[in-house]
Gaussian input, Z-matrix of N, CA and C with variables (Angstrom, degrees):
# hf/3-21g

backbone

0 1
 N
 C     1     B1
 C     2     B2     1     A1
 N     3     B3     2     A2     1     D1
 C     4     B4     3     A3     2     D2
 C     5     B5     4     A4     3     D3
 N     6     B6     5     A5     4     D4
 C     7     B7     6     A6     5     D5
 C     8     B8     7     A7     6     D6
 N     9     B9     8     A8     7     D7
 C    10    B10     9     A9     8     D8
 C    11    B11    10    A10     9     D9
 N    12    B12    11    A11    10    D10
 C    13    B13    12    A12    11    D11
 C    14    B14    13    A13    12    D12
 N    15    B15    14    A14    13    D13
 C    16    B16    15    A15    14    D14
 C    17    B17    16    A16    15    D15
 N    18    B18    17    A17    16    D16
 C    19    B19    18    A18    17    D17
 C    20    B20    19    A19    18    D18
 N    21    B21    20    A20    19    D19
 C    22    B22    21    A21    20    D20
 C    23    B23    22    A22    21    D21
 N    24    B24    23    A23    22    D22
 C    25    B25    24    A24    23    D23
 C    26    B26    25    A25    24    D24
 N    27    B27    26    A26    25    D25
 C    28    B28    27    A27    26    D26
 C    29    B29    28    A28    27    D27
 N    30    B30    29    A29    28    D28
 C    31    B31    30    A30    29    D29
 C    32    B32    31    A31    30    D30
 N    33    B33    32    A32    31    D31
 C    34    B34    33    A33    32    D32
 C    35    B35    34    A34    33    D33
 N    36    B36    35    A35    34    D34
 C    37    B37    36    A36    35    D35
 C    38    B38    37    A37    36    D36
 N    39    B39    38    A38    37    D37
 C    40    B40    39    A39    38    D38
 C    41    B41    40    A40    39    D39
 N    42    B42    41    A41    40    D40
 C    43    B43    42    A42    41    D41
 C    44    B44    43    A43    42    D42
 N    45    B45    44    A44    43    D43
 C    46    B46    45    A45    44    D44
 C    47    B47    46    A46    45    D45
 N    48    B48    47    A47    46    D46
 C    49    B49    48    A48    47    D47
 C    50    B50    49    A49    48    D48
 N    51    B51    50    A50    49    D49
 C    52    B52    51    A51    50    D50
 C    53    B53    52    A52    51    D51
 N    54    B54    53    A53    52    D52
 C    55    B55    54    A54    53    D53
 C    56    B56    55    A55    54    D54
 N    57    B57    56    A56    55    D55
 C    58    B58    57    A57    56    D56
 C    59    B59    58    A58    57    D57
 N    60    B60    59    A59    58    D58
 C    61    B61    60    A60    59    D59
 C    62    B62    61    A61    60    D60
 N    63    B63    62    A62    61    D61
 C    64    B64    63    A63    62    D62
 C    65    B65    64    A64    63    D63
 N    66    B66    65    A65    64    D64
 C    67    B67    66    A66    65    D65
 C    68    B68    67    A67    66    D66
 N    69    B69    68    A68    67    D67
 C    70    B70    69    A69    68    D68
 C    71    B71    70    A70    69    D69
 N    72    B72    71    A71    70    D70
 C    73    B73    72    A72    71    D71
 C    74    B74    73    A73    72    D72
 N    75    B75    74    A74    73    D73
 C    76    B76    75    A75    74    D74
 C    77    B77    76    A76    75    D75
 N    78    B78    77    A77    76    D76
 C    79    B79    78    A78    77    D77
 C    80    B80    79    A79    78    D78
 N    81    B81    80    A80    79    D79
 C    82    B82    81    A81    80    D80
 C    83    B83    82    A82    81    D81
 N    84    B84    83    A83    82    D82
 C    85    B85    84    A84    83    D83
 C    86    B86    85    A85    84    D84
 N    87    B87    86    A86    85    D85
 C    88    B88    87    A87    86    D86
 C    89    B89    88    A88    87    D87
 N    90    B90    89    A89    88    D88
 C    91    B91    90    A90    89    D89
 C    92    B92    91    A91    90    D90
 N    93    B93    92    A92    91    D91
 C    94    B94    93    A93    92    D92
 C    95    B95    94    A94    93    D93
 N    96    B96    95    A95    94    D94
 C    97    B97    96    A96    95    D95
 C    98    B98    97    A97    96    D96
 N    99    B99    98    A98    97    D97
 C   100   B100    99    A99    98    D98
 C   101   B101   100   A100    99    D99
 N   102   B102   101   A101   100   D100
 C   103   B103   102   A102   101   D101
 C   104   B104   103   A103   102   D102
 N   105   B105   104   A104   103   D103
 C   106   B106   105   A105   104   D104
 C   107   B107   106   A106   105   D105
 N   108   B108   107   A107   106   D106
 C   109   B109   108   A108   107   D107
 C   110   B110   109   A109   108   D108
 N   111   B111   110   A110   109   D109
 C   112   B112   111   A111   110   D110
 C   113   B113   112   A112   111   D111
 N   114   B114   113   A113   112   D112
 C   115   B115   114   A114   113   D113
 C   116   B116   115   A115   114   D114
 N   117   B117   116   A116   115   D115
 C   118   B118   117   A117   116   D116
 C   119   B119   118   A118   117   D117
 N   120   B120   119   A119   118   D118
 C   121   B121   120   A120   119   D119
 C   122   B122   121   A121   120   D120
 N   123   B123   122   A122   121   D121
 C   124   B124   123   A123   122   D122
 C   125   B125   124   A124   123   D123
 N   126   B126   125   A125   124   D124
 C   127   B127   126   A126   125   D125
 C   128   B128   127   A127   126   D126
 N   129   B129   128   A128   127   D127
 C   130   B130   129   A129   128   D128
 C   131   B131   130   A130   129   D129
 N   132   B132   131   A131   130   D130
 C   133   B133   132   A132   131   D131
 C   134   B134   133   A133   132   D132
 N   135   B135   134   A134   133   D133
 C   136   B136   135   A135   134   D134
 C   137   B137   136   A136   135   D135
 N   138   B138   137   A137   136   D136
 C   139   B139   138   A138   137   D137
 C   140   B140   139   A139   138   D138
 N   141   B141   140   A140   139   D139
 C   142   B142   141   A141   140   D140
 C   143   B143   142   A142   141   D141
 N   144   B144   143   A143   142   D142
 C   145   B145   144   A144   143   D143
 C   146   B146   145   A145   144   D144
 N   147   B147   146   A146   145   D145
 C   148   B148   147   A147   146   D146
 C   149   B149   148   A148   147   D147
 N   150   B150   149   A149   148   D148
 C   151   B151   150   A150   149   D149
 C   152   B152   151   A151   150   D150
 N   153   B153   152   A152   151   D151
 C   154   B154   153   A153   152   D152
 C   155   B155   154   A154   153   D153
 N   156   B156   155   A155   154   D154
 C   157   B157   156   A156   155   D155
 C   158   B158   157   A157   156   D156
 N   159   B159   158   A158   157   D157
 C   160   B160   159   A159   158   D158
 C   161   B161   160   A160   159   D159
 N   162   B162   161   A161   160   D160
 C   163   B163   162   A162   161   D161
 C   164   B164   163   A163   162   D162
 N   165   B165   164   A164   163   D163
 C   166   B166   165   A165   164   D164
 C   167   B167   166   A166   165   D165
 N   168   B168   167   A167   166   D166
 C   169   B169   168   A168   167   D167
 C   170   B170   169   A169   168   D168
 N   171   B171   170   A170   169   D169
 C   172   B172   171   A171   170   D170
 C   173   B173   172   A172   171   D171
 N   174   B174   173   A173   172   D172
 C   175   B175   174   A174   173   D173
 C   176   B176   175   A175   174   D174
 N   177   B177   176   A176   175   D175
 C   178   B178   177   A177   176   D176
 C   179   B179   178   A178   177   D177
 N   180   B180   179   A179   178   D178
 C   181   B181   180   A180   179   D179
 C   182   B182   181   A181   180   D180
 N   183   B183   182   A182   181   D181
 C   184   B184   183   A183   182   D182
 C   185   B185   184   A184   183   D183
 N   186   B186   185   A185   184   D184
 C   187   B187   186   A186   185   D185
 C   188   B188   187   A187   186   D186
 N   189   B189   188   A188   187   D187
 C   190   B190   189   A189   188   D188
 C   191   B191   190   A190   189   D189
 N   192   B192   191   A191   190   D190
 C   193   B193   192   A192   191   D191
 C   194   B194   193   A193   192   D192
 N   195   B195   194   A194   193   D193
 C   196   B196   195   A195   194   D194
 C   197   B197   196   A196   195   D195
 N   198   B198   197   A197   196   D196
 C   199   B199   198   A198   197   D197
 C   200   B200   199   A199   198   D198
 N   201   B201   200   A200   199   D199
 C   202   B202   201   A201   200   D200
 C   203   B203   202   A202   201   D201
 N   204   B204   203   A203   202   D202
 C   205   B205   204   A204   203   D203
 C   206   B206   205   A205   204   D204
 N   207   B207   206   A206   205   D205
 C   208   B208   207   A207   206   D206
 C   209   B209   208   A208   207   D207
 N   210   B210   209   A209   208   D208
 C   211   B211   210   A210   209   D209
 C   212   B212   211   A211   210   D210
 N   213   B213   212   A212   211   D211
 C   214   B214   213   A213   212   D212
 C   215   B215   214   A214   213   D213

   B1=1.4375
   B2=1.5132
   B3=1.2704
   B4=1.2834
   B5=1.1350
   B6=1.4516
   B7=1.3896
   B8=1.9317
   B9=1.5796
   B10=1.0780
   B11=2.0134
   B12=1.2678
   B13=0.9954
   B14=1.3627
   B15=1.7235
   B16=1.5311
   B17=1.4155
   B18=1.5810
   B19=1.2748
   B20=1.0792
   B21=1.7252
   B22=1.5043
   B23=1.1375
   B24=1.7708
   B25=1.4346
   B26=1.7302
   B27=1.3064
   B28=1.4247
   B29=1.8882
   B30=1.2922
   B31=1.1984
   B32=1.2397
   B33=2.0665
   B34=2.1126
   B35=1.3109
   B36=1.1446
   B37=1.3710
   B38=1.4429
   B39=1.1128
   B40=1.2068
   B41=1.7666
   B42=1.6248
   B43=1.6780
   B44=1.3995
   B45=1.6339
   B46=1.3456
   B47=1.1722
   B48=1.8005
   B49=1.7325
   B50=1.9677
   B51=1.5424
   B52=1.3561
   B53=1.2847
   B54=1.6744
   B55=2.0880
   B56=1.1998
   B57=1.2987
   B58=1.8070
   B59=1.5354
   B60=1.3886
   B61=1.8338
   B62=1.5569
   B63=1.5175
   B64=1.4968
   B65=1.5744
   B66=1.0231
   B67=1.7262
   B68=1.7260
   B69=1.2308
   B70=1.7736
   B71=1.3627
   B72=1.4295
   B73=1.5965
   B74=1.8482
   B75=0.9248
   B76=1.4420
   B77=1.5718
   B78=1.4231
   B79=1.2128
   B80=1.5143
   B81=1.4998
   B82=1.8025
   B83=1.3953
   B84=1.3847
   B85=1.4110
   B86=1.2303
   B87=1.1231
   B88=1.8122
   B89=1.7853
   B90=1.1430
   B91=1.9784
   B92=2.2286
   B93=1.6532
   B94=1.1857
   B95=1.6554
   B96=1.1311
   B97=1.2667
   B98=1.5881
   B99=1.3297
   B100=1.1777
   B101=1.5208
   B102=1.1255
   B103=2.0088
   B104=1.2027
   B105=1.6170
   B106=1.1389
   B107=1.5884
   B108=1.2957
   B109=1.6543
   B110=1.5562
   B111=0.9933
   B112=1.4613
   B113=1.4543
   B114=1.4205
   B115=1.4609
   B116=1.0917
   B117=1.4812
   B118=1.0113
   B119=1.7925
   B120=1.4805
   B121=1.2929
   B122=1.4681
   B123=1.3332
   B124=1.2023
   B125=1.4064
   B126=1.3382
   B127=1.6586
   B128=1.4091
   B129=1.3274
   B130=1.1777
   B131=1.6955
   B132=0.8363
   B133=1.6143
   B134=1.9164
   B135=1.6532
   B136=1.7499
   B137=1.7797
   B138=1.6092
   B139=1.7069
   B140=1.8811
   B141=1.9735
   B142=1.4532
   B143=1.2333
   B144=1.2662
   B145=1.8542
   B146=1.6674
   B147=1.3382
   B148=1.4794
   B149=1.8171
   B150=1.3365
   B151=1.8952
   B152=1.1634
   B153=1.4037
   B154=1.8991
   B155=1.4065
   B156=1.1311
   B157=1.4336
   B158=1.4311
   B159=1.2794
   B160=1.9021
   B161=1.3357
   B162=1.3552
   B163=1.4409
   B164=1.8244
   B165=1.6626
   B166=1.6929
   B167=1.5730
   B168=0.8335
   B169=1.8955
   B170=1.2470
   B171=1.1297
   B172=1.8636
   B173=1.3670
   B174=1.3131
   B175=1.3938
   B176=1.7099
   B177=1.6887
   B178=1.5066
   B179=1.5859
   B180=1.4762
   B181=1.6254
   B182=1.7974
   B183=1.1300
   B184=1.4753
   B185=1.6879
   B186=1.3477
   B187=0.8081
   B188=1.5600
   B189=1.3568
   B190=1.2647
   B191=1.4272
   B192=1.0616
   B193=1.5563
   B194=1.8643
   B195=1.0903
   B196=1.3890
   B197=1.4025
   B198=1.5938
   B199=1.2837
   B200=0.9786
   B201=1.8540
   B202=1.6888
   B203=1.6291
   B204=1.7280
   B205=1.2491
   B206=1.4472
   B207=1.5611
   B208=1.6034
   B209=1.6353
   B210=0.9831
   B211=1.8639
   B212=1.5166
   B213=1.4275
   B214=1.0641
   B215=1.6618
   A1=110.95
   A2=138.14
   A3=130.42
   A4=127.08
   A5=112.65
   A6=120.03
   A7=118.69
   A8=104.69
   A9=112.69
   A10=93.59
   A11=106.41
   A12=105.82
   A13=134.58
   A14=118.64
   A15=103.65
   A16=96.02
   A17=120.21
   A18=153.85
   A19=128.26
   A20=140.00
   A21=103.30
   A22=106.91
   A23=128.45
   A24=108.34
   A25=83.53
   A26=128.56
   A27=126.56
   A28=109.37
   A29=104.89
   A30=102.96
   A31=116.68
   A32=112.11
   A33=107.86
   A34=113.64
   A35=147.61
   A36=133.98
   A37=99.82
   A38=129.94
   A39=137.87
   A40=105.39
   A41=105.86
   A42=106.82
   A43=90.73
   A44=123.36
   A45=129.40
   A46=108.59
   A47=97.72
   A48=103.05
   A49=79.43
   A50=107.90
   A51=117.34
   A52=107.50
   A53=109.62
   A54=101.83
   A55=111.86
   A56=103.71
   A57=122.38
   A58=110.55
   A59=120.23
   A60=103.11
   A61=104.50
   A62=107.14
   A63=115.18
   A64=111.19
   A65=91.72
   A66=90.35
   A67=129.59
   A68=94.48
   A69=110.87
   A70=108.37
   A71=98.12
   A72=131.08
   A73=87.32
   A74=116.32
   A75=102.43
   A76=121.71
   A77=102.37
   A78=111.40
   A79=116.91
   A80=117.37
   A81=122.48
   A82=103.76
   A83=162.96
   A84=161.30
   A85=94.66
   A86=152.23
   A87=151.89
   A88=97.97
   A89=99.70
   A90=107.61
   A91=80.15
   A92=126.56
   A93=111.20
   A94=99.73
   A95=140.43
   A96=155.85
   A97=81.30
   A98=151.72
   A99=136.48
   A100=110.90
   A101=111.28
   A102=129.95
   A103=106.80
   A104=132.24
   A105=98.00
   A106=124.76
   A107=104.29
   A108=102.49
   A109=115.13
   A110=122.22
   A111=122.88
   A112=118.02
   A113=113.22
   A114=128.10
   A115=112.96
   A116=116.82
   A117=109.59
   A118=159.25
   A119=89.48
   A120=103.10
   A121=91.41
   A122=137.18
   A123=128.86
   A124=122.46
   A125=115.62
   A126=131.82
   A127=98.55
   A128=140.42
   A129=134.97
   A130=129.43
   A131=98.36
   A132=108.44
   A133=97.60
   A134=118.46
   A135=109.77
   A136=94.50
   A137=97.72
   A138=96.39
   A139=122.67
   A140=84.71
   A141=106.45
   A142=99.00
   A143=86.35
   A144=104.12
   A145=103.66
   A146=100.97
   A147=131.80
   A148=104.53
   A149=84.44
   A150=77.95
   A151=101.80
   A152=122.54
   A153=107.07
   A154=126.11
   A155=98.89
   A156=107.02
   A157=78.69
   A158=133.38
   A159=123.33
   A160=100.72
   A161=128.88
   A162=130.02
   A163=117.68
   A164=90.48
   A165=107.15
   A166=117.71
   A167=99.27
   A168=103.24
   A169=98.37
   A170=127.76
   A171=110.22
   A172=112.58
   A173=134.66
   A174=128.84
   A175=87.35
   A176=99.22
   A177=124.40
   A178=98.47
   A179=110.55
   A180=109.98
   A181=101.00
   A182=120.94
   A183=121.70
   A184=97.58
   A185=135.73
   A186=147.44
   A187=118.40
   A188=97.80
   A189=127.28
   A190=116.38
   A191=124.62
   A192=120.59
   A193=102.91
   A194=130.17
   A195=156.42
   A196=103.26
   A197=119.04
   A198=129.50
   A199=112.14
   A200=136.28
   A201=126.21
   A202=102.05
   A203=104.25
   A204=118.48
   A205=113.45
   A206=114.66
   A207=119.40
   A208=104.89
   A209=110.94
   A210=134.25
   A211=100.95
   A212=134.42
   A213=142.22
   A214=115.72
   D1=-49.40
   D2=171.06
   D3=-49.74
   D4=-41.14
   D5=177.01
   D6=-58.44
   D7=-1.62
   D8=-157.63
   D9=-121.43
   D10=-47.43
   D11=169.70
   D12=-105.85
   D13=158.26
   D14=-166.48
   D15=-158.98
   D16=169.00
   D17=-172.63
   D18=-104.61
   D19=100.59
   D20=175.93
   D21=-162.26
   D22=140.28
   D23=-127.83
   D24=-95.87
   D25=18.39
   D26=176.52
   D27=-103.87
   D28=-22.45
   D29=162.51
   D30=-105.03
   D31=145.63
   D32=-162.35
   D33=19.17
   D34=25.28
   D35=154.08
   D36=99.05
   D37=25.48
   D38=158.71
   D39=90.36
   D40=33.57
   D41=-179.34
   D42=-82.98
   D43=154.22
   D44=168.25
   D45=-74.09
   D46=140.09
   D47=-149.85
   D48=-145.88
   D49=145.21
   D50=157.31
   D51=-41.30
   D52=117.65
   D53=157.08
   D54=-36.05
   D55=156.48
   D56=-179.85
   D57=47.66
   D58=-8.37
   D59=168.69
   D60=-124.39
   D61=179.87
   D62=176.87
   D63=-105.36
   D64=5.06
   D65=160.50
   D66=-85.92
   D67=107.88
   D68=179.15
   D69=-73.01
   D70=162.85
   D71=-157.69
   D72=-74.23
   D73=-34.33
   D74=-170.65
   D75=-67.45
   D76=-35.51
   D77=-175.87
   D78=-68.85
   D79=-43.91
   D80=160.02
   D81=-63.85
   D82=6.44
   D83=147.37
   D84=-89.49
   D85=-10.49
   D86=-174.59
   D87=-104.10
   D88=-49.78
   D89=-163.58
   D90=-68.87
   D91=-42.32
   D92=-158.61
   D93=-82.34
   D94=-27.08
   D95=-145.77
   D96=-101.90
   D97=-39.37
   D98=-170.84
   D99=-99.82
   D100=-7.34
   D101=163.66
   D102=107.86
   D103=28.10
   D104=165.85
   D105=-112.59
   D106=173.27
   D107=-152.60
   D108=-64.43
   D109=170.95
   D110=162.07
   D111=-57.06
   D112=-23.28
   D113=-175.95
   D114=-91.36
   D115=-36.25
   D116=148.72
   D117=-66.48
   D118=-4.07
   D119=-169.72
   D120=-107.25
   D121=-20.13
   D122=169.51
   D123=-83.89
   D124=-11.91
   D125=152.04
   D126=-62.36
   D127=-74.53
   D128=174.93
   D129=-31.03
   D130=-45.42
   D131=-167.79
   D132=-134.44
   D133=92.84
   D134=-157.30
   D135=-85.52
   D136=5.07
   D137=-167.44
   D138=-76.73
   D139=-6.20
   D140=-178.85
   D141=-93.31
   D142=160.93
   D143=161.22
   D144=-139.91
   D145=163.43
   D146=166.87
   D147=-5.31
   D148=-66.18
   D149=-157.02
   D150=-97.28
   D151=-3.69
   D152=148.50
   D153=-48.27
   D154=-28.22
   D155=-165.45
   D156=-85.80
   D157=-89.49
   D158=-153.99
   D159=-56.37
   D160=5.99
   D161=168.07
   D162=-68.52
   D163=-58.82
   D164=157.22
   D165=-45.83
   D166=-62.00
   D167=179.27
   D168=-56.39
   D169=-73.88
   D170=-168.51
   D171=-65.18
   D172=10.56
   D173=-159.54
   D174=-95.23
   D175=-53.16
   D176=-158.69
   D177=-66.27
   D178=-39.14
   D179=-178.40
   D180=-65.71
   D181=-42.90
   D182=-159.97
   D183=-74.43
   D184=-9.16
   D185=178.52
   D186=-73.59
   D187=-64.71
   D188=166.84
   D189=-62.16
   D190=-10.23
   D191=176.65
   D192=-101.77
   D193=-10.09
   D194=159.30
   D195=95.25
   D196=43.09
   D197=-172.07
   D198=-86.58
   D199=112.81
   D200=-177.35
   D201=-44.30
   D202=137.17
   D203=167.73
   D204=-135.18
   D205=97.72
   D206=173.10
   D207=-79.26
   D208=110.31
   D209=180.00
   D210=-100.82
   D211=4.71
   D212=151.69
   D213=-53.07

């Protein structure tokens, strides 16, 4: 998961964002939380793949469990 996700206060202000794009973790937890598929969200955005997406989900869970997460 780190290797996938990252931090940086020059990219969105340092929200955790897929490596190499500007799309943040929140927004693939928003597209899944409103139902759409994994297939679909990689139709949307072709710059993802597969385990970006379960990258987001465990990022957001490890978050939520109040587990330090360097996304650096």
């Amino acid at each position: 998961m780190n290797d996938r996700i990252t931090a940086d206060p020059k990219v969105l202000v340092g929200k955790p964002v897929i490596r190499g794009t500007r799309i943040p973790v929140y927004v693939i937890l928003e597209l899944l939380a409103a139902g759409n598929t994994r297939d679909e969200i990689l139709q949307a955005y072709p710059q993802l793949t597969a385990e970006d997406v379960i990258a987001a989900i465990e990022y957001a869970s490890l978050v939520l469990r109040g587990e330090l997460v360097d996304a650096r």
